[in-house]
C-alpha positions in Angstrom: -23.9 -68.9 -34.2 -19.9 -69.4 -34.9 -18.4 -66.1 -35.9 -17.3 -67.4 -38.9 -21.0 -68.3 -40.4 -21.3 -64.6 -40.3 -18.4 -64.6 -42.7 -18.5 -67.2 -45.4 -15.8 -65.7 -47.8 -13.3 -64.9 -44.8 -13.9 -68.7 -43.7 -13.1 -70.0 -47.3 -9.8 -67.4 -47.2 -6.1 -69.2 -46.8 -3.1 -68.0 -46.0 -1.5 -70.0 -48.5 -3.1 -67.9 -51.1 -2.9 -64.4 -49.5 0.5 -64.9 -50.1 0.4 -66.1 -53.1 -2.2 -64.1 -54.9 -3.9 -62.0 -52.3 -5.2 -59.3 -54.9 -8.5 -61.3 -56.3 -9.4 -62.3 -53.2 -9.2 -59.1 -51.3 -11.1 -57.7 -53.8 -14.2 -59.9 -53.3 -13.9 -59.2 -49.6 -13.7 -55.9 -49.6 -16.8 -55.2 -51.6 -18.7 -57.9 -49.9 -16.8 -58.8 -46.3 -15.0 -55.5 -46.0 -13.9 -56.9 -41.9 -14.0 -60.5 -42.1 -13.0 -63.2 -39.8 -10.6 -65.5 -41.0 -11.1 -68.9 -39.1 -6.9 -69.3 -40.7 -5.7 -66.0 -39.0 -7.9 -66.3 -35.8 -8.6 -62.8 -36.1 -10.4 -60.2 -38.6 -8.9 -58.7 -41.6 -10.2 -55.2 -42.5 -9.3 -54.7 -46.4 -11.6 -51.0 -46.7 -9.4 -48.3 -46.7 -11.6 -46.0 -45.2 -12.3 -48.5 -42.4 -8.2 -49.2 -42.5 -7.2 -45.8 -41.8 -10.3 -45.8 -38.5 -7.9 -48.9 -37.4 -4.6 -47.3 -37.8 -5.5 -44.0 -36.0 -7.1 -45.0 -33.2 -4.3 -46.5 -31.0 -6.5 -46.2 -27.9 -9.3 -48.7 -29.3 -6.8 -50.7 -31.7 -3.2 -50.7 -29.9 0.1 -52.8 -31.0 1.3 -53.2 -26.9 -0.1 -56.9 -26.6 2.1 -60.1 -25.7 0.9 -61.5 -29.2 2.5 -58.8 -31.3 4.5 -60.8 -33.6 8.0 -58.4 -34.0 7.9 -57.8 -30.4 7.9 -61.5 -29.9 11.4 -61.5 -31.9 13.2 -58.0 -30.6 11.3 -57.0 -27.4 9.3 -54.0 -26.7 10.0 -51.1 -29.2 8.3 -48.0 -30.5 6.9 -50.8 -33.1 5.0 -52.7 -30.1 4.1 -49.7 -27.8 2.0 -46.9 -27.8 1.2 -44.0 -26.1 3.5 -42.1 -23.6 5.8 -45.4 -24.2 5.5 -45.3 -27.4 6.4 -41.8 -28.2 9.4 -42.2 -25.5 10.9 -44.9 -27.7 10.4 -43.0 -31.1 11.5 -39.7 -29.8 14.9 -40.2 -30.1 15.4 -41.0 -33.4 12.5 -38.8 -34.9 14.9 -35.9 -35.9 17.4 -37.8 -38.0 14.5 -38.6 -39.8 12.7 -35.6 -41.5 13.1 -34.6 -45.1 15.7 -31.9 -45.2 17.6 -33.7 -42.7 17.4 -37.5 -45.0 18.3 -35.0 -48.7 21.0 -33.3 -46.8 22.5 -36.2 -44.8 22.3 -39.5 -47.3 21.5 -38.1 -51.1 25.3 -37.9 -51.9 25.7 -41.6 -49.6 23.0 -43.8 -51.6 24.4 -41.9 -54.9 28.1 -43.2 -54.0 27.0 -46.6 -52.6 24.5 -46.9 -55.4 27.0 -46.6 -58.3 29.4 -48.3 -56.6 27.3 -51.2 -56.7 26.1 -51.0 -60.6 29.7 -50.4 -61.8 30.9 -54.3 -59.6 27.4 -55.2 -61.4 27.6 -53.7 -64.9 30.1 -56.0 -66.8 28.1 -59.5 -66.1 25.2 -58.5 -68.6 22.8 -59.7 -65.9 22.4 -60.3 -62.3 19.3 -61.4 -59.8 18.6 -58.0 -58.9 17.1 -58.4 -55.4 19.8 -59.8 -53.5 23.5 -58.3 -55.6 22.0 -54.6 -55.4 18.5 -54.1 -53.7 19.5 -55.8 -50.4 23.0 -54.0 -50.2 22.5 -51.0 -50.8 19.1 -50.8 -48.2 21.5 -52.2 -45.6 24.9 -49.5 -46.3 22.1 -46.9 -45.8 20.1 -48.4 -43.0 23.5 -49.2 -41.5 25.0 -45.7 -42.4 21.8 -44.1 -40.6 21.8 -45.6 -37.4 25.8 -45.5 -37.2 26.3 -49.1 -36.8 29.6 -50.6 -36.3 31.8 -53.7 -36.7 29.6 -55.5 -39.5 29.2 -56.0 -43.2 26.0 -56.0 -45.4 26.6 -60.1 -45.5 26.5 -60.4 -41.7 23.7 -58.6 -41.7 21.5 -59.8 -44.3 22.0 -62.8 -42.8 20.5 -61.3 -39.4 17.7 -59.5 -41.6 16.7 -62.9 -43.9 16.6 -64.8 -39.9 14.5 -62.3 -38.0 12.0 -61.5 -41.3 11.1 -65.3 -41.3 10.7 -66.0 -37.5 8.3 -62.5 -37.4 6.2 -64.7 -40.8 6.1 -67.7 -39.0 4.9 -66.2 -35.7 1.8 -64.4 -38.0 1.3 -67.3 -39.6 0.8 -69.1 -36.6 3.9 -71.0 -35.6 6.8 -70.5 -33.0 9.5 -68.1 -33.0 12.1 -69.8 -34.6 15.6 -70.1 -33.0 17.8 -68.7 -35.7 15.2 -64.9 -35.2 16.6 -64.9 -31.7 20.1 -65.9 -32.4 20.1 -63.0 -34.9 18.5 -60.5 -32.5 21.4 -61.8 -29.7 24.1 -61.0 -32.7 22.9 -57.7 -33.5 21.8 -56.0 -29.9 25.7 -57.4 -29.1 27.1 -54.9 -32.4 24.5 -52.2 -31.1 25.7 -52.4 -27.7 29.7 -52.3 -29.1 28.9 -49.9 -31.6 27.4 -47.8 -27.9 30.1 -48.9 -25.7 32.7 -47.5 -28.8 30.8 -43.7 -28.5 32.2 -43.5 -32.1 31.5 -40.5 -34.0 27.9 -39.1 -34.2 26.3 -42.4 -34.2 22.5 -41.9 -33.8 22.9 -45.1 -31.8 25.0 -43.1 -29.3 22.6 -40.7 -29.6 19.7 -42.4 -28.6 21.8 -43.9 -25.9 21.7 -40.9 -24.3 17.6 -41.1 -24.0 16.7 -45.0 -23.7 18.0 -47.9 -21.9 20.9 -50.0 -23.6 18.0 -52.9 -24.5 15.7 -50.1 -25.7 18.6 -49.0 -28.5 18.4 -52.2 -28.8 15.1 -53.0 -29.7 14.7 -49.9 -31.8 17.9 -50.3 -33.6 16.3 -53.4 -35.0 13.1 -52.5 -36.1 14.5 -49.6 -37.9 16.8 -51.7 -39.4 14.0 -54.4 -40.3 12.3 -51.9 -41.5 14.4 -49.7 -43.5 15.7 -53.3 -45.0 12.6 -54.5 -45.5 10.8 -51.4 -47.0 13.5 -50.5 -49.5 14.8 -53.8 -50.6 10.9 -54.1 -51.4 10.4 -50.7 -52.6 13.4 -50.8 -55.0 12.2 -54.6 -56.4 8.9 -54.1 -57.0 9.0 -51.3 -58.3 11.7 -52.0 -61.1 9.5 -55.1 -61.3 6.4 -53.2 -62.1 8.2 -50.9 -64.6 9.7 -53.9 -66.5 6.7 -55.4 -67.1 4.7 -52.3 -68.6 7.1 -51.2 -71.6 4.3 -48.0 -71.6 4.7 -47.0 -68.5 8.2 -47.0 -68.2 8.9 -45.6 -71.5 7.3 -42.5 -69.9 9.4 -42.5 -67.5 12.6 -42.7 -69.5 11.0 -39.6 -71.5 10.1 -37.8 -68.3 12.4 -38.4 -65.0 10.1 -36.5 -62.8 7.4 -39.0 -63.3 9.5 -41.8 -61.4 8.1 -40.5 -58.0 4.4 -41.5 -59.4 5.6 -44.9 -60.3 7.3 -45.4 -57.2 4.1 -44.8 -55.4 2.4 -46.4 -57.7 4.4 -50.0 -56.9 4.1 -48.8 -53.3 0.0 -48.8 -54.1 -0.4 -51.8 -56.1 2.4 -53.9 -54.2 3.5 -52.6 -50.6 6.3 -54.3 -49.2 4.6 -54.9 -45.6 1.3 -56.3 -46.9 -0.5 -56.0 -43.5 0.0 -54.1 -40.2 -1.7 -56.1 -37.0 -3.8 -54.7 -34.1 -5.5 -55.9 -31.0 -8.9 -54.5 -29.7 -8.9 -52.5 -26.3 -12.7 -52.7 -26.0 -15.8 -54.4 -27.3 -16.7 -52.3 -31.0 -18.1 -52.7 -33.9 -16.3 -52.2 -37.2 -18.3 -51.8 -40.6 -20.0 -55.3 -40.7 -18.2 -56.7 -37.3 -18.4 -57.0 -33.4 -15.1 -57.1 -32.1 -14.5 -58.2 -29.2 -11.9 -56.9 -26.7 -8.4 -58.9 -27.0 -9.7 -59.5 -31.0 -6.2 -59.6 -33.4 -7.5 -56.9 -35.7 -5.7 -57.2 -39.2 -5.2 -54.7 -41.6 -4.3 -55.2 -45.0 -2.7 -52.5 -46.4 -3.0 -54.2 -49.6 -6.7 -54.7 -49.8 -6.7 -51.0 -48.8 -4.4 -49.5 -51.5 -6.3 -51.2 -53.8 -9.7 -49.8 -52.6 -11.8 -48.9 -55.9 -13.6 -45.9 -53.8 -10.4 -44.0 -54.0 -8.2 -45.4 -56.9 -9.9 -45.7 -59.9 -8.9 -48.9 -61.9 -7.2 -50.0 -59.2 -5.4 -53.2 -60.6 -3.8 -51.0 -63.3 -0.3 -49.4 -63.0 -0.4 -45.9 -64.0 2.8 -43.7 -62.9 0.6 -40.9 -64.1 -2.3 -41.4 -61.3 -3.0 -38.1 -59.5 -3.9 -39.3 -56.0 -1.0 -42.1 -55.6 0.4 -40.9 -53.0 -3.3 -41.7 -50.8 -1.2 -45.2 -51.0 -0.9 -46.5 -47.2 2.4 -48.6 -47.6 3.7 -46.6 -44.7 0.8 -46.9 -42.5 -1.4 -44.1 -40.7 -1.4 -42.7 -37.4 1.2 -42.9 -34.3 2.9 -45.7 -36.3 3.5 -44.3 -39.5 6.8 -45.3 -40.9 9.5 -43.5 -39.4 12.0 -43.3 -42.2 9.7 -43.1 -45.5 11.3 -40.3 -46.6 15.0 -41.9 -46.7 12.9 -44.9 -48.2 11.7 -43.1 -51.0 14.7 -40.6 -51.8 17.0 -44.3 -51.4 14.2 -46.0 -54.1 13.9 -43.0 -56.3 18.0 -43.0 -56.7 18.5 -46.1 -57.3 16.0 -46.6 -60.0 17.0 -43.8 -61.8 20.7 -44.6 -61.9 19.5 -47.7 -63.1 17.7 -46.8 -65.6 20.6 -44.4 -67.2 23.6 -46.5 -66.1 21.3 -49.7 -68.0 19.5 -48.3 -71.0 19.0 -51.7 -72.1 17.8 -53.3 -69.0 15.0 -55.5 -68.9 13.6 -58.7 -67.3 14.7 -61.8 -68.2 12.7 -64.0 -70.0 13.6 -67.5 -68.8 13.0 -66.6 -65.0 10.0 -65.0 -64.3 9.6 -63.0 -60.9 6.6 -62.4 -59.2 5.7 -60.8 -55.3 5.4 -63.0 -52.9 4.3 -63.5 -49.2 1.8 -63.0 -46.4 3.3 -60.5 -44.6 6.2 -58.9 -46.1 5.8 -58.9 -50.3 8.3 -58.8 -53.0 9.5 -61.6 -55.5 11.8 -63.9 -53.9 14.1 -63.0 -57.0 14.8 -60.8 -59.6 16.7 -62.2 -62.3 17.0 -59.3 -65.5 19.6 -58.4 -68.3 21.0 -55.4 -70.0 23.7 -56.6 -72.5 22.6 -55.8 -75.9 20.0 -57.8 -77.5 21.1 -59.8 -80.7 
């Protein structure tokens, strides 16, 4: 019998709309197909979280170190496409800048300059597309600030960002790598490597330098900057977007600040910026419903997962109030849990709040709807609100 027979809803699943619309979908196969094969994806797509986070921490059964990995593909090897002994190797170096006390004590007063910097250039127009004149910016000043980069502007590299984000979708969604990823990748190991050669100040670039192989700063210089762009641009959008579209909810939050970390996990729950995470099976297993076979692409959707209705109750509703939250797996689990969450969240949690005081009156805008978008990496393409006055 075909593998997908076995699987009738995974067989009938598209792409097309698990970027579109994932969130019915998902739904219908967790409770019924909770590790499907997806003829479209050539590969099985786990969407139960218990059976998500089995996936995540086992990096023997379920590893990222195969020639398919799609990021690997774009940058080279990197602590995001190794694990084990390798893997730890690569991460080591840049583990310590990293932790919480460390991230408060090194960036707070940074994303607090760089963030109302960017509202005051923003504040006199009325209304701006959020995503891309203060999301963006202010992910890459701190992302650039934190690894110490040199010789570039946020333009030059969002530009790299926007061309190595789509060659890493196309290769998931089954194309080639496209030219302009690997132009960008050339560009930015060449500002890594002068930002090295310069030994300027206490770069953690330099740093790191010190540990790994020039290509290996490299390579991990750019998925921490993919990912710390990627994450907080996302975190930042969709979770303004989630608050502007429930008056309730955010009017809780204007009465009580200390609730914005619930609604920041809360949008990370409902909406995480990575959508899935993608493995490959070490061994012949079986998984919930499924027999995977060794060399199997093994995808989880950490959508499917955050939306599991055995842990969050009503799970389609935003509620900055939900106790358990933070059991959200927008980060991951295991060996390859996000690196720099915690700079991700204190950056997110700033900038929304100095939003929300500097732009009492801000709001979506009618006339240009935003909603998330994309297979792997979600968020609305735009984000177009106001805040003059209404008549």
């Amino acid at each position: 019998m075909n593998v997908a027979d076995s699987f009738p809803l995974g067989a009938a699943t598209t792409l097309a709309e698990l970027a579109r619309d994932p969130h019915p979908r998902l739904a219908l196969l967790r409770a019924h197909e909770p590790v499907s094969w997806l003829p479209e994806l050539d590969g099985w797509l786990v969407t139960r979280r218990d059976l998500a986070l089995s996936v995540m921490r086992d990096a023997e059964t379920f590893t990222v170190d195969d020639p398919r990995f799609s990021t690997a593909q774009v940058v080279g090897p990197s602590m995001l496409s190794l694990d084990g002994d390798q893997h730890t190797r690569h991460r080591e170096p840049f583990t310590s800048a990293f932790r919480p006390r460390t991230v408060h004590d090194g960036f707070a007063s940074f994303i607090e300059r760089e963030t109302d910097r960017l509202i005051t250039t923003l504040q006199p127009t009325g209304a701006v597309e959020l995503r891309r004149a203060f999301a963006g910016p202010l992910a890459v000043a701190v992302v650039t600030e934190a690894l110490g980069l040199v010789g570039t502007t946020p333009v030059t590299v969002l530009s790299w960002y926007d061309s190595i984000v789509r060659s890493v979708s196309a290769i998931t969604a089954g194309h080639e790598v496209e030219p302009a990823g690997a132009a960008a990748y050339a560009r930015l190991r060449a500002a890594v490597e002068a930002t090295v050669a310069g030994r300027g100040g206490s770069s953690l670039l330099v740093s790191a330098a010190g540990q790994l192989a020039l290509p290996e700063v490299a390579s991990n210089a750019a998925v921490l900057m993919f990912g710390g762009i990627e994450t907080t641009e996302a975190m930042i959008t969709n979770a303004l977007l989630h608050l502007l579209r429930h008056p309730d909810q955010l009017a809780l939050v204007r009465a009580d600040v200390d609730l914005l970390d619930g609604a920041i996990e809360e949008s990370l729950r409902l909406e995480p910026g990575a959508a899935v995470v993608d493995r490959y099976a070490t061994a012949d297993i079986v998984l919930g419903p499924a027999a995977i076979r060794r060399g199997d692409l093994v995808t989880v959707s950490l959508t499917g997962a955050n939306r599991d209705p055995a842990v969050f109750a009503d799970p389609d509703r935003f509620d900055v109030r939900r106790e358990n939250a933070r059991l959200q797996l927008a980060f991951a689990h295991g060996p390859h849990y996000c690196l720099a969450a915690h700079l991700a969240r204190l950056e997110t949690r700033i900038a929304l709040q100095r939003l929300l005081e500097r732009l009492p009156a801000l709001r979506l805008d009618p006339d240009r709807p935003a909603t998330a978008h994309g297979l792997v990496f979600r968020k609305p393409p735009t984000l177009h609100v106001l805040w003059n006055s209404p008549a």
